[in-house]
C-alpha positions in Angstrom: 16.1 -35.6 -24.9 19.4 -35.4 -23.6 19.5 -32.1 -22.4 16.3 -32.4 -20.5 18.1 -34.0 -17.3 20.3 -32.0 -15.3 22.3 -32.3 -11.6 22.2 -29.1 -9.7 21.6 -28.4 -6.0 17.6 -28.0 -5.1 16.5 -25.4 -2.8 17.8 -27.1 0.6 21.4 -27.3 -0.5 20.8 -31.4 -1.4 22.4 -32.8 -5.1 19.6 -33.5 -7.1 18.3 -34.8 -10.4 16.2 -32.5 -12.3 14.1 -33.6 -15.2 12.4 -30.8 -17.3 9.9 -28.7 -14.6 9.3 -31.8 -12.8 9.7 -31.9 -9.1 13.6 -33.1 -8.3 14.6 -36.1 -7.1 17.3 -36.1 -4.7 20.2 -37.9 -5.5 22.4 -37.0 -2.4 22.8 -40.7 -0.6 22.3 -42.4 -3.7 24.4 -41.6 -5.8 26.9 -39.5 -4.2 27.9 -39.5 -0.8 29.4 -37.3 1.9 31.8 -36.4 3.0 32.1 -34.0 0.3 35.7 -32.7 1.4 38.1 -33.5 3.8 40.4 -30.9 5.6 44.1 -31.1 4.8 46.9 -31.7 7.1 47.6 -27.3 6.3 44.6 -26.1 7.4 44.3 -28.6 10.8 47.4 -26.9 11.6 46.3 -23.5 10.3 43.3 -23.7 12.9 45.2 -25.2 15.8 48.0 -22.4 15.5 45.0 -19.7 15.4 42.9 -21.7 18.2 39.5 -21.8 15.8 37.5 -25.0 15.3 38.4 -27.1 12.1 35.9 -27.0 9.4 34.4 -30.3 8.9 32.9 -29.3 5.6 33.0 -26.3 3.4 29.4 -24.8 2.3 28.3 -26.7 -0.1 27.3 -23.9 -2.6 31.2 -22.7 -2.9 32.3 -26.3 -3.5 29.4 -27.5 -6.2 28.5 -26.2 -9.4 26.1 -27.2 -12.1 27.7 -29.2 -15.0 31.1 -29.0 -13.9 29.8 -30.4 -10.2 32.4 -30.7 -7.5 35.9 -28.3 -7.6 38.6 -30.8 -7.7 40.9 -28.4 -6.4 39.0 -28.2 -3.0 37.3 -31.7 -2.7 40.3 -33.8 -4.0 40.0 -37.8 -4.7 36.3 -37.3 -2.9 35.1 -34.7 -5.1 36.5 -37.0 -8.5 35.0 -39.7 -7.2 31.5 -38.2 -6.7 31.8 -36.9 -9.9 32.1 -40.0 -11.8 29.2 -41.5 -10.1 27.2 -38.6 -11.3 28.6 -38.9 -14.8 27.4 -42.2 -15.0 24.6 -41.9 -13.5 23.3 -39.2 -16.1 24.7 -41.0 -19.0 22.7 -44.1 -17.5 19.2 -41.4 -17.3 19.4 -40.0 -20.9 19.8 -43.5 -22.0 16.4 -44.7 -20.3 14.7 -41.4 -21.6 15.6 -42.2 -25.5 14.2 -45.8 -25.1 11.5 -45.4 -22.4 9.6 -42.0 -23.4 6.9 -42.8 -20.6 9.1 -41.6 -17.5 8.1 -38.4 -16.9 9.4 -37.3 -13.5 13.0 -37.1 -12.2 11.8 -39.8 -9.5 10.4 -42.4 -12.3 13.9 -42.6 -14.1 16.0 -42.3 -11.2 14.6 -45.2 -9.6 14.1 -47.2 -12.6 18.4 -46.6 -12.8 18.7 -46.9 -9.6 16.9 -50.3 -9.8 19.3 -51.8 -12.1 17.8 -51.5 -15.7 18.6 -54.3 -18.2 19.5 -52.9 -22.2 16.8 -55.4 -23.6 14.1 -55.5 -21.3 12.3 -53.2 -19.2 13.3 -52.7 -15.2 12.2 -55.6 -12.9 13.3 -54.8 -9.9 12.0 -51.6 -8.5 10.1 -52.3 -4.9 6.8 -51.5 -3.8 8.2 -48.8 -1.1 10.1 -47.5 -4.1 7.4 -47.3 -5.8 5.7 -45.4 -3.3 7.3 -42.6 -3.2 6.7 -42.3 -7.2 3.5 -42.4 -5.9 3.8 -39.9 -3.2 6.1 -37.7 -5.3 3.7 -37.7 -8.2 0.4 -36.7 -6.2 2.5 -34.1 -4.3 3.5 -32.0 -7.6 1.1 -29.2 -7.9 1.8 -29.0 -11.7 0.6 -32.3 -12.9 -1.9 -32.3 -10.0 -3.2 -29.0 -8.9 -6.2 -30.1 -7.0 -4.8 -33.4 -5.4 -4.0 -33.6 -1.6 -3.7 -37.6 -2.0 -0.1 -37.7 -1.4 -0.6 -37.6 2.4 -3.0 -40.0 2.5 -0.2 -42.3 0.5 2.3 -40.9 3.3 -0.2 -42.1 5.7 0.3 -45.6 3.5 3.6 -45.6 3.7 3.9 -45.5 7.7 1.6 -48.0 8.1 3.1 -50.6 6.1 6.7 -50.0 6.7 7.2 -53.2 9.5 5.0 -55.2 6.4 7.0 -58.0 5.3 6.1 -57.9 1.8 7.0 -53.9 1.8 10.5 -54.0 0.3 9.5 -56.9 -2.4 9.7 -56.5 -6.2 6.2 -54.8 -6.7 5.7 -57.1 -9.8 6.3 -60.2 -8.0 2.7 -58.6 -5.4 -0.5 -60.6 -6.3 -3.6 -61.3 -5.2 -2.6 -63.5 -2.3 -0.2 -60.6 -1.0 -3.3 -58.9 -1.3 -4.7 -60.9 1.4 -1.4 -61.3 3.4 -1.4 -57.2 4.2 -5.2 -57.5 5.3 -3.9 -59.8 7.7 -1.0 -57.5 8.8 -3.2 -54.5 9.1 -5.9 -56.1 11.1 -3.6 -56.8 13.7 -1.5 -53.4 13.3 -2.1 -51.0 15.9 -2.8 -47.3 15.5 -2.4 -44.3 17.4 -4.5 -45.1 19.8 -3.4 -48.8 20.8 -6.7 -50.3 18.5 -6.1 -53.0 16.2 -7.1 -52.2 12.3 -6.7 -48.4 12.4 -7.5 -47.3 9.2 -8.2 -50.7 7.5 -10.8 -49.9 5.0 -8.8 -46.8 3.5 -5.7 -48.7 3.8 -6.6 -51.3 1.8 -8.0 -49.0 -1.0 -4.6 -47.2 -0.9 -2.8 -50.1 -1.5 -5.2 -51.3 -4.3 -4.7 -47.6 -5.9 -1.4 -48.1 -6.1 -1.1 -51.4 -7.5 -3.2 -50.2 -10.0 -0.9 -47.3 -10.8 2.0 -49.8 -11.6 0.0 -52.0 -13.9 -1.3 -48.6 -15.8 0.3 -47.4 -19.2 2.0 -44.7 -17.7 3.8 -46.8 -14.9 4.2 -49.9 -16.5 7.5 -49.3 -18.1 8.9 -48.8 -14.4 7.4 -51.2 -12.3 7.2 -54.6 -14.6 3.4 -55.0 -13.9 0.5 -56.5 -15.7 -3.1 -57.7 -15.1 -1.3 -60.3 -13.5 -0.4 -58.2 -10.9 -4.2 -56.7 -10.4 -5.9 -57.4 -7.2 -9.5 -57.4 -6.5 -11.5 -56.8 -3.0 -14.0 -59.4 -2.9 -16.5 -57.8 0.0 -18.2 -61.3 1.3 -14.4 -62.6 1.3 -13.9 -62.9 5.0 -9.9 -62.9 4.3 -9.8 -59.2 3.1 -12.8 -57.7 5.4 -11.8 -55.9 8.7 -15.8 -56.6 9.8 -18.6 -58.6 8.5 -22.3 -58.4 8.2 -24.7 -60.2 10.5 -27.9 -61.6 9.6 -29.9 -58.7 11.8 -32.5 -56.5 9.6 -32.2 -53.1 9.6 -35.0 -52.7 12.1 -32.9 -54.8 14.9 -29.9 -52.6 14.0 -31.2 -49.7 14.5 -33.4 -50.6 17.2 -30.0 -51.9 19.0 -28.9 -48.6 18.5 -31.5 -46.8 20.4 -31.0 -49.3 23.4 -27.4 -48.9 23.9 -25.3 -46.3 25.3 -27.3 -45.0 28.2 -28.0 -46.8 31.7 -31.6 -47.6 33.1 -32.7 -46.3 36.6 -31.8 -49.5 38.1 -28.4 -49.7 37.0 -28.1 -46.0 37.4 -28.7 -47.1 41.4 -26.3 -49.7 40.9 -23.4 -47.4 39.8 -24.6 -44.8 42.5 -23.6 -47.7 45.5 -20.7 -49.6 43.3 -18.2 -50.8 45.4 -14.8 -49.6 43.8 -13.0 -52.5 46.3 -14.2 -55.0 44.2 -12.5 -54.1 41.0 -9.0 -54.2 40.0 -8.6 -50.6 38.0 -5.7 -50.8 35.2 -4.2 -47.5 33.4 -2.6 -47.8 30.0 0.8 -46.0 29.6 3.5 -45.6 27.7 7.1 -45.5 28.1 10.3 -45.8 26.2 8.3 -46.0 23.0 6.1 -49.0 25.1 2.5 -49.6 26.1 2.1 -51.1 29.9 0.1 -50.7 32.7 -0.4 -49.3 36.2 -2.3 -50.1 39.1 -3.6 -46.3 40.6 -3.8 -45.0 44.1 -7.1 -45.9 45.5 -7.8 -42.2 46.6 -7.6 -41.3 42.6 -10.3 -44.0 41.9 -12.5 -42.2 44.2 -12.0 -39.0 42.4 -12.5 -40.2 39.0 -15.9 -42.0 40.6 -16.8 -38.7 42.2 -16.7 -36.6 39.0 -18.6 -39.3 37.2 -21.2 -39.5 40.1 -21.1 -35.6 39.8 -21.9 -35.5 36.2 -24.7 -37.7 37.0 -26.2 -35.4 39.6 -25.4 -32.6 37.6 -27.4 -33.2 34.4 -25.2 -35.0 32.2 -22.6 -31.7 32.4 -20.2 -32.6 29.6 -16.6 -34.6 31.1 -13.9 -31.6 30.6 -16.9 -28.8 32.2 -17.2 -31.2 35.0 -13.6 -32.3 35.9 -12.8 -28.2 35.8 -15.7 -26.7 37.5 -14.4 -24.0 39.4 -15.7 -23.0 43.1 -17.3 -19.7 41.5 -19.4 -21.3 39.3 -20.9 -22.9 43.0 -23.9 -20.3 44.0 -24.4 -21.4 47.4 -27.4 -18.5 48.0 -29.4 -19.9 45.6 -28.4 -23.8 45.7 -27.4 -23.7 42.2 -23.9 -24.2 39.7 -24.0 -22.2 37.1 -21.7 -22.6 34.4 -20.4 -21.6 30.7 -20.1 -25.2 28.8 -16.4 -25.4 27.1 -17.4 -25.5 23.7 -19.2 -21.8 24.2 -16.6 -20.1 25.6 -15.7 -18.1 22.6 -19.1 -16.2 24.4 -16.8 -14.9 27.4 -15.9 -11.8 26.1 -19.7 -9.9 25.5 -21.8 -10.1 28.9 -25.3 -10.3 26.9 -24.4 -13.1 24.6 -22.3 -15.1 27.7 -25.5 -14.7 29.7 -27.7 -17.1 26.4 -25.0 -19.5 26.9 -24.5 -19.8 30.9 -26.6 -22.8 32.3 -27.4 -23.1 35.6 -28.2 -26.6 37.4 -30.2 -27.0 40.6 -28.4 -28.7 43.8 -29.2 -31.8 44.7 -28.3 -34.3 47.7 -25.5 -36.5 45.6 -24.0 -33.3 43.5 -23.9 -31.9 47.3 -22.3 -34.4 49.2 -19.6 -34.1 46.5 -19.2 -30.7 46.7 -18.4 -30.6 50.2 -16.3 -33.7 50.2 -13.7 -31.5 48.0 -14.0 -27.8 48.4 -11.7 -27.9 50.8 -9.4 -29.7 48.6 -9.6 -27.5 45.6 -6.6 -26.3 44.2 -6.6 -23.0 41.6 -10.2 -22.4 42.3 -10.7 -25.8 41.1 -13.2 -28.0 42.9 -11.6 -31.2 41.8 -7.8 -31.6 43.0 -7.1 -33.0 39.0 -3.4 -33.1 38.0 -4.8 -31.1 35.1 -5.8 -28.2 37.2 -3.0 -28.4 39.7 -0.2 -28.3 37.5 0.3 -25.2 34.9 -1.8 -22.7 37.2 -5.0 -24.1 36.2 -4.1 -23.6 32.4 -5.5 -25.4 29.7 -3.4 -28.4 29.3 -5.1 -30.4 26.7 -3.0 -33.5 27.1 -3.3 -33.6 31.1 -7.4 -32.8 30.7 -7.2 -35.6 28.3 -5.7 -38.2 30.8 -7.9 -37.8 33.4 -10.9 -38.5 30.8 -8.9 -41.8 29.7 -8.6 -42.7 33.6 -12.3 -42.2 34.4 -13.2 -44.3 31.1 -10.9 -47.2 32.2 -12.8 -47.2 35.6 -16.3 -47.2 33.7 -14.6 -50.1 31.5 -14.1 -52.4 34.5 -17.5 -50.9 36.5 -19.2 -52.0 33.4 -17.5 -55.3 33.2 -19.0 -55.9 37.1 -22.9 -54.8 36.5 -22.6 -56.8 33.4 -23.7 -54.5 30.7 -23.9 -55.7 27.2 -22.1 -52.4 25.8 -18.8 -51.0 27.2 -19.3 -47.2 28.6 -17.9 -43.7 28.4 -17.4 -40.8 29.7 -20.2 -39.7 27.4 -22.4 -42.9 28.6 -23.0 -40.8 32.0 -23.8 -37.7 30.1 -26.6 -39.9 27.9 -27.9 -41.4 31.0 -28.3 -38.4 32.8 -30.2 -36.7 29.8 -31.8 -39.6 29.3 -33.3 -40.3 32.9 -34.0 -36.3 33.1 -36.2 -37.1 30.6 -37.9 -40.1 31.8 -38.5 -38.7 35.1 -40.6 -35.6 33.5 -42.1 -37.4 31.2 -43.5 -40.3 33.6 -44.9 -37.2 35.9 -46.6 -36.0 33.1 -47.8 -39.5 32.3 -49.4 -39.7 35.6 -50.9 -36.4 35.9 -52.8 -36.9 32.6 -53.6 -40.7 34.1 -54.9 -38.3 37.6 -57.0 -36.0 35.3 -58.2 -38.8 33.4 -59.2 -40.6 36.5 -61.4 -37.5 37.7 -63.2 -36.9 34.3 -64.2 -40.6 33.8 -65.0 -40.8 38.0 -63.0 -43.6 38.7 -59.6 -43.6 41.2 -55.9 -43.2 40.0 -55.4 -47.1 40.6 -58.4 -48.2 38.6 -56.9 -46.3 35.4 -53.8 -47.7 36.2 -54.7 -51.6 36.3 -58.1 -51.8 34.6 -58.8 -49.1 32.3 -55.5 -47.8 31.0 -54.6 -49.3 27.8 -51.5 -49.1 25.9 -53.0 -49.4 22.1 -52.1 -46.3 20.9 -48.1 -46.8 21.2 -47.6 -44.1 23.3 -44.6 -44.1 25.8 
């Protein structure tokens, strides 16, 4: 058993623990520690006399070798000191590998050392982060898992819980009621994107997963755990639930669904004549690693509004084709844009297959009165004078694009807030309505010249069908 651990360097020059094929565990830190060697009084002088920099450390390669580790001669009283602490240390392994034959990676018996093993009783004190990166480790080796790609999700795990209090604790001392404690930690945690409860649901799994790990057979001798330690996710417990269930049938669900997102005509006029003065506009930042906000220039405000209003006129035209319309996409002769949508542009390079994909929208008074208000502002061929399409020559900064869209959303945030809808809107909110009221304006003409025709075949006036004989019983819009 003995001969299956080993200290050699792994393949970025780091001392490491190496059990049979499994994957290394790096012992550099831990166990030994830099500086490896120091230079002598000789070779200061040696380098000052030829004017050449002083090595602060030889390569590690010429000064470390396996078995008989660091080279006295060179290293000194830090190279013998490092050297016990490795002799030790893999006297201290081969002993927990004779009496524990469960450990199967250089990571589980390392740590289980590391953690201060007892000569009667299994280890105790290894931590949940600790055993994380068993976890990690374990998922990560190809050999023993050849179709896993878990270990990032644990990674993913990791980050997220590393401000937890309970994250550093003995993992066998974790029960249910810690359990409960991190769903309170990750409902207020903060992702990426500045929302509270990123990642709850798969979180909480994770953590469950790996909890589980440390109570099975194969773990156990490492991490202390039993059933006692097993946690359960109760779904009608409130405590460990990011959301909860109403008492709304399916049916008012999904017909909720169908209402929201998109404006009616009335409030479609309302946005049209919104009075920007009466909002106060805030813009989330970040600086120094921290989230604030910024009051914008009023004249920016009216640009965001003005490509939202354009989308509108312009039949829902998606938010990135409409913040970088381009003056030669305007065809003034024929009172027309005519565009290549973003997401086809991989059509650019073949004329016949661009020409499927171009679409062309008809002017009307709003999309006109905007495009005059700015084409004599436009900036790289741009109509609108974006930071995204003044800076970088008109380039596709993804980032810049990106912050405009966040700026017009936080303007529809607070407009929405004002005409008192009962859903907060989007960017993509305009592009619904538009489609949406498209729609209902051709299909309400067609409504009323079937009502017309009707009226003339039954010889009776458009009115009369509308108010007398008309009747709605066959659930048709």
């Amino acid at each position: 058993m003995a001969t299956k651990i080993s200290v050699r360097l792994n393949g970025r020059k780091q001392v490491a623990l190496f059990l049979s094929n499994s994957t290394p565990f790096v012992i550099e830190g831990k166990v030994v520690f830099k500086p490896f060697y120091r230079p002598t009084t000789t070779i200061k002088r040696t380098c000052d006399y030829f004017n050449i920099p002083v090595p602060k450390e030889l390569d590690i390669k010429t000064i470390f070798k396996p078995k008989t580790f660091f080279d006295i001669s060179v290293c000194g009283k830090l190279g013998a000191d490092n050297n016990k602490r490795i002799i030790d240390f893999v006297e201290a392994c081969n002993a927990a590998l004779i009496k524990h034959s469960e450990f199967k990676t250089a990571k589980e018996v390392a740590t289980f050392v590391l953690g201060g093993c007892k000569k009667e009783s299994l280890n105790a004190s290894i931590t949940f982060a600790d055993f994380l990166d068993i976890v990690i480790n374990d998922q990560r080796g190809k050999e023993e898992n050849p179709n896993s790609n878990n270990f990032q999700v644990y990674i993913t795990l990791k980050n997220s819980l590393k401000n937890w209090e309970k994250y550093n604790s003995i993992i066998s001392d974790l029960k249910q009621a810690d359990f409960e404690n991190l769903s309170a930690y990750l409902k207020n945690r903060k992702g990426k994107n500045g929302k509270k409860g990123a990642n709850f649901e798969r979180m909480m799994q994770c953590y469950r997963a790996v909890i589980n790990a440390a109570i099975s057979q194969r773990y156990n001798k490492v991490t202390g755990c039993n059933e006692s330690n097993k946690v359960v996710l109760d779904k009608q417990n409130p405590t460990t639930r990011l959301k909860q269930r109403s008492n709304k049938s399916f049916v008012e669900i999904y017909r909720e669904k169908e209402l929201e997102g998109a404006l009616t005509f009335e409030q479609v006029e309302a946005f049209k004549n919104f009075d920007l003065y009466t909002i106060d506009v805030k813009i989330p930042s970040w600086h120094n690693h921290k989230k604030y906000e910024y009051t914008p220039k009023m004249e920016n405000v009216e640009l965001w509004y003005d490509i939202l209003k354009f989308m509108l006129s312009a039949g829902g035209i998606r938010p990135i084709d409409a913040i970088r319309i381009k003056i030669e996409n305007i065809d003034f002769e024929h009172n027309r844009i005519i565009y290549l949508p973003h997401k086809e542009n991989r059509f650019a390079n073949d004329d016949k297959e661009l020409s499927k994909h171009l679409v062309s929208v008809s002017f009307n008074a709003e999309m006109l009165e905007i495009i005059n208000k700015y084409i004599d502002k436009s900036v790289n061929g741009f109509l609108f004078p974006c930071p995204c399409n003044i800076r970088d020559n008109g380039k596709h900064n993804y980032k810049r694009i990106d912050q405009v869209k966040e700026c017009m959303n936080a303007l529809l945030k607070e407009i929405g807030i004002a005409m008192g809808l009962s859903f907060k809107p989007t960017n993509y909110t305009i592009r619904k309505t538009a489609i949406t009221c498209n729609a209902d304006t051709e299909y309400k003409a067609l409504k009323l010249a079937a009502m017309e025709k009707a009226a003339k075949d039954g010889g009776t006036s458009l009115r009369y069908v509308k108010e007398t004989y008309y009747k709605p019983v066959n659930n048709v819009y």
